[in-house]
Structures are given as C-alpha cells and as structure tokens.
C-alpha positions, 0 to 999 in steps of 0.5 A, a space after each residue: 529578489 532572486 537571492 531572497 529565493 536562493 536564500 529561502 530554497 537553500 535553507 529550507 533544502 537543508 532543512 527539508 534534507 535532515 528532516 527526511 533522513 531522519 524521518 525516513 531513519 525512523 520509519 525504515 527501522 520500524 519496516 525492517 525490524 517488523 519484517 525482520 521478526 514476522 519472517 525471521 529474515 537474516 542480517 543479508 535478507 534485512 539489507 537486501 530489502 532496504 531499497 524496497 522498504 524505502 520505496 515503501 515508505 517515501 511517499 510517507 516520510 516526503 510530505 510530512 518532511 516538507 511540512 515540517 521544513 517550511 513549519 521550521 523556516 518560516 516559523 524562524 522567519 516570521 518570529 524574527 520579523 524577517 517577512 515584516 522587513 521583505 514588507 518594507 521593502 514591497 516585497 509580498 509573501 507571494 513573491 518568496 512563496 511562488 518559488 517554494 510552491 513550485 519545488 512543492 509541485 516538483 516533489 509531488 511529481 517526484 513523489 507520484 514516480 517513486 510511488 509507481 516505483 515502489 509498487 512495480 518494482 520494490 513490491 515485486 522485489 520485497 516479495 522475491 526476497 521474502 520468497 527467498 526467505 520463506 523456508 527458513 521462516 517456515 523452519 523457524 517458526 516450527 522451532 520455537 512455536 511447533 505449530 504453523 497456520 496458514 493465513 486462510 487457516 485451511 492448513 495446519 503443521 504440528 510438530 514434536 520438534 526439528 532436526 539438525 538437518 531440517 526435518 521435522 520430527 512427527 509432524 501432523 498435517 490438518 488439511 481443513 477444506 478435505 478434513 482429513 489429518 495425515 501423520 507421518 514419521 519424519 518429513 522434509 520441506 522444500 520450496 521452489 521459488 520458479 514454481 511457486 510450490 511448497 512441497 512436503 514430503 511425507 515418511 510413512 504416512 497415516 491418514 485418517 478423515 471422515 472414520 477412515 484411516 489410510 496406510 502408506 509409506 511415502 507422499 508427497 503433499 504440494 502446497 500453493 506459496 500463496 497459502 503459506 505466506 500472507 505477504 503473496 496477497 498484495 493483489 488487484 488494482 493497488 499492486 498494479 502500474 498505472 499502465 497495467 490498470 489503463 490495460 486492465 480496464 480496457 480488458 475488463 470493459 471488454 469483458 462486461 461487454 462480452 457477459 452482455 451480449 451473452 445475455 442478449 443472445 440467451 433472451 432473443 434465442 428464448 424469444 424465439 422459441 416463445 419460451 418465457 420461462 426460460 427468460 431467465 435461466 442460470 446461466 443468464 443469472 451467472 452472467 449478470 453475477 460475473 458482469 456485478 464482479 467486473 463492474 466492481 473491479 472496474 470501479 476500483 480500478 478507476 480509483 486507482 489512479 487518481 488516488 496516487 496522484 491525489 497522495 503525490 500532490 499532498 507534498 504540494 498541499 501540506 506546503 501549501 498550507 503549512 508555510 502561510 500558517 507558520 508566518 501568519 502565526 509570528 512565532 519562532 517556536 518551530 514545535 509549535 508551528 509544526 503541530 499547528 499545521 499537522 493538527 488540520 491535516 490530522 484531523 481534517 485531511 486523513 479522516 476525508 482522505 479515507 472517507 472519500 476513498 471508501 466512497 469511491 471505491 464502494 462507487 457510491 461517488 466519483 473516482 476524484 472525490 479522492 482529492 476532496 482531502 487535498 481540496 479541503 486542506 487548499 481551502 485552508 491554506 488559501 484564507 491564510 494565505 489571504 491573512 498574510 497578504 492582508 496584514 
C-alpha cells in the first residue's frame, strides 16, 4: 500500500508542479503586462513587482492546478483500469484517496498563509513600487494623451506638451470641488514618496473661478497621492492581516460602545431637565449615524476571516470533488475530465461563492455562509465518492 501512495503522490506532484507553473505563467503575463501599460512601468519596475503579482495570483492559479492534477491522473488511472485492479486486490478508493485528501488539506493551509502574505506584504510592496513609478506614469500619460484625470475626477491637468526636461508646457489645472481653473506658463511636478505628496509647482499663474480672475507669479499646488493614483484605494478589512482585523474589531466594538453611552447621557441629562424636545437632538441623531458606519464596518470586518479561510480550503474541496469524478467517469480522455469537474465549480461554486459574500457582508446572513460555495461542492463530491465505492 504505501508504494501505491508514493506512486500516486509523486505523480500527481509532477503533474500538479507543470500545471501550476504554467498556469501561474500565464496569469503572471496578464498581471504584468496590465500594470506594465496602466502605469507605464519600466523593464526594472515589471521585475521588481513579480514576487507580488505572484503573491497575488496563487490562491488563483493553486486550486485550479490541483484540479486539474487529480482531473489528469485519475482520468489515466481509471481509463486504464488501474483502480478496477487495486479493487481486485481489496483495495478501496478511499485508501489511495486518504493520502491525496490530506496533501489537499496542507495546501489549503499553504494557500491560506500565502494569502495573508500577499495582502501584508505583496500588496504594500506592489503599491511601494508603483509609488515609485508614479511620476513617470504622470509624465507619460501627459505625453501621449496631454490630459490626466484623477480617479475621483476632482482634478484635471492640460497640457500643449512636455519638455525634455519634464516640464510641462502651458498646463491647465481644473480644480472641480473649488471651481476654479489655474493657468500657468510652464510647471514642474515632483512627488515624495515619504510624504505621500504631489506637488506641482506653478510659473506665472492665472486663476480664475466663480467671474474672478487672479494674477500671480508663482504657486505651489499639493495634491494628496491617494487622489492621483487609483491603486492607493485598496483600503478597509480586505487589505488588512487577520490579526489587524481581530484588532480592529475589538476597537470598533469599543467605539459602538462609546457612541452608546454618548447617547445615554444626552437622554438622562434631557430626562433630567424635563425637556422631551430635546430627546433627540442632532447630536444624538450623529451619534446613531456614526454608530450604523461602525456596525457595517464590524459587519464587514467579521467577513473577512472566514472568507479567506473559506478561498484557502477550496484547494482541499475541488480535489475533493475533482478525483471521485475523474474515476467514476473511466475515461482517459484528461480534457474531458477536466471540464467535467470545472463545469460544477463554474456554474455551482462561484455563483454561491459570490452570493454568499454579498449576503454577508450586507449582514443579511451570518459571516460563515461564505462557505456555502465549498459545503455545496462537498456534497457533490461525497455522492460520487459514495458511487466509486459502490461499484
């Protein structure tokens, strides 16, 4: 018995190690190449963000290696009879199973860690490297397009053109939330990363807003970097670490708590004075506004965990389900045990998968229906399991 289990797990390594780096070949290209044209990113800063991207994409390209290792080998196995034989011998599935089942469940842990890698530290990373990047990004999309717009559309730069030296000629800055336009002669841009601050310097500057119009030689005009680049919004309980979010809730229970007795004071000093008007009063209504945002931050907060561990163990579920269907289907046609197995997870395991974490996070249903995904795609896999176990 224990060659069949080193036969099997050694093969289905192999198997499972090609079809990862491809798949994660693949998926790295996309990620690259997509950050590589969105924000102009030079050869060096496209290296610099490979070990994030990857990071990024693992717990994708992971469970869908695994399925498609055991779709592979056991389609093989079975087409060639190979499991009717270990039948002959007494040997049930569930014995050769048992061991591949228990690897699924090591890389839904492995998968689980590398998840909480990616969003500490290959999220932080990649935005470093962007920040990094940031000003060149700003440089070249003025060049080609002669028009940048921040993401919240509340600031516009026009240009008639850069210089050699980075300065740009006869820009227009449309500032939306103080409408008002300033125009300048040339202008230079710098950005410091420590501080998060674009700053753009402005040459004899015409402003003008609201029928006003205002003269002046120089200005210096600071912009947040969180309002030129759109990949600074990755905030709130998904770019946090499971420990930040078990602080953070702690924090935010406090600050219900503190809204509360806020209230509570406001209506017993009212009850004292024998003023029903002031029952409610606007700082009571503020405090119940405040106390709804931190119940729905809680809410989301509580997703959170259970959500990654949930995406961590769909490694162990899509093997769970993928090798009893690759044998109880006896081909050895790997293709189509393959889209055999993906087609339940395609139709079945994403669509409740997303159900069930918007249900969460609205609060409509508990935090754990985030594993209603995983549970249904068990159920599957446990009737087939049954079926190779029968005959």
């Amino acid at each position: 018995m224990g060659i069949i289990v080193r036969y099997i797990l050694r093969e289905l390594g192999i198997t499972l190690l090609f079809g990862f780096v491809a798949l994660t070949s693949v998926l790295l290209i996309v990620v690259l190449v997509r950050e590589a044209i969105n924000y102009h990113l030079s050869i060096l800063d496209v290296l610099k963000i490979v070990p994030n991207a990857f990071a990024e994409t693992f717990n994708i390209s992971l469970p869908v290696s695994l399925l498609l290792a055991v779709s592979i080998f056991f389609s093989r196995m079975s087409g060639t009879n190979e499991t009717i034989a270990l039948k002959s011998l007494g040997i049930p599935p569930k014995d050769f199973l048992i061991p591949v089942f228990a690897a699924a469940v090591l890389f839904s842990f492995v998968g689980v860690g590398v998840n909480e890698l990616a969003i500490t530290e290959g999220r932080a990373g990649l935005n470093y490297i962007l920040y990094r990047a940031s000003e060149n990004t700003l440089i070249e999309t003025l060049k080609s397009e002669k028009k940048f717009v921040t993401p919240n559309n509340q600031i516009t730069i026009i240009v008639k053109g850069v210089d050699d030296n980075r300065n740009l000629i006869e820009p227009r800055i449309i500032l939306k939330k103080e409408s008002i336009t300033v125009d300048a002669r040339p202008a230079q841009i710098s950005i410091n990363i420590e501080q998060e601050m674009v700053t753009l310097k402005l040459f004899g500057i015409r402003v003008s807003g609201d029928g006003l119009t205002y003269i002046g030689k120089d200005e210096v005009i600071p912009i947040a970097l969180s309002e030129i680049m759109p990949w600074n919004k990755r905030s709130g309980a998904s770019s946090m670490g499971l420990d930040q979010i078990n602080t953070e809730r702690k924090a935010t229970v406090e600050q219900i708590e503190q809204q509360r007795r806020l209230i509570a004071a406001h209506r017993a000093f009212a009850a004292c004075m024998g003023s029903v008007d002031d029952w409610t009063t606007p700082q009571i209504e503020k405090a119940n506004e405040e106390i709804r945002r931190l119940k729905k931050h809680n809410t989301k907060l509580s997703v959170e965990s259970p959500r990654r561990w949930a995406n961590g163990f769909s490694c162990f579920f899509f093997v769970w389900l993928g090798a009893p269907l690759a044998i109880w289907m006896r081909t050895s046609d790997f293709f189509t045990s393959f889209f055999a197995c993906f087609v339940p997870i395609l139709l079945l395991y994403y669509p409740l998968l997303t159900f069930g974490l918007s249900q969460a996070k609205s609060g409509a249903l508990s935090p754990m229906c985030v594993w209603t995904a995983n549970a249904a795609v068990g159920l599957i896999g446990l009737w087939f399991l049954r079926q190779i176990h029968r005959y």
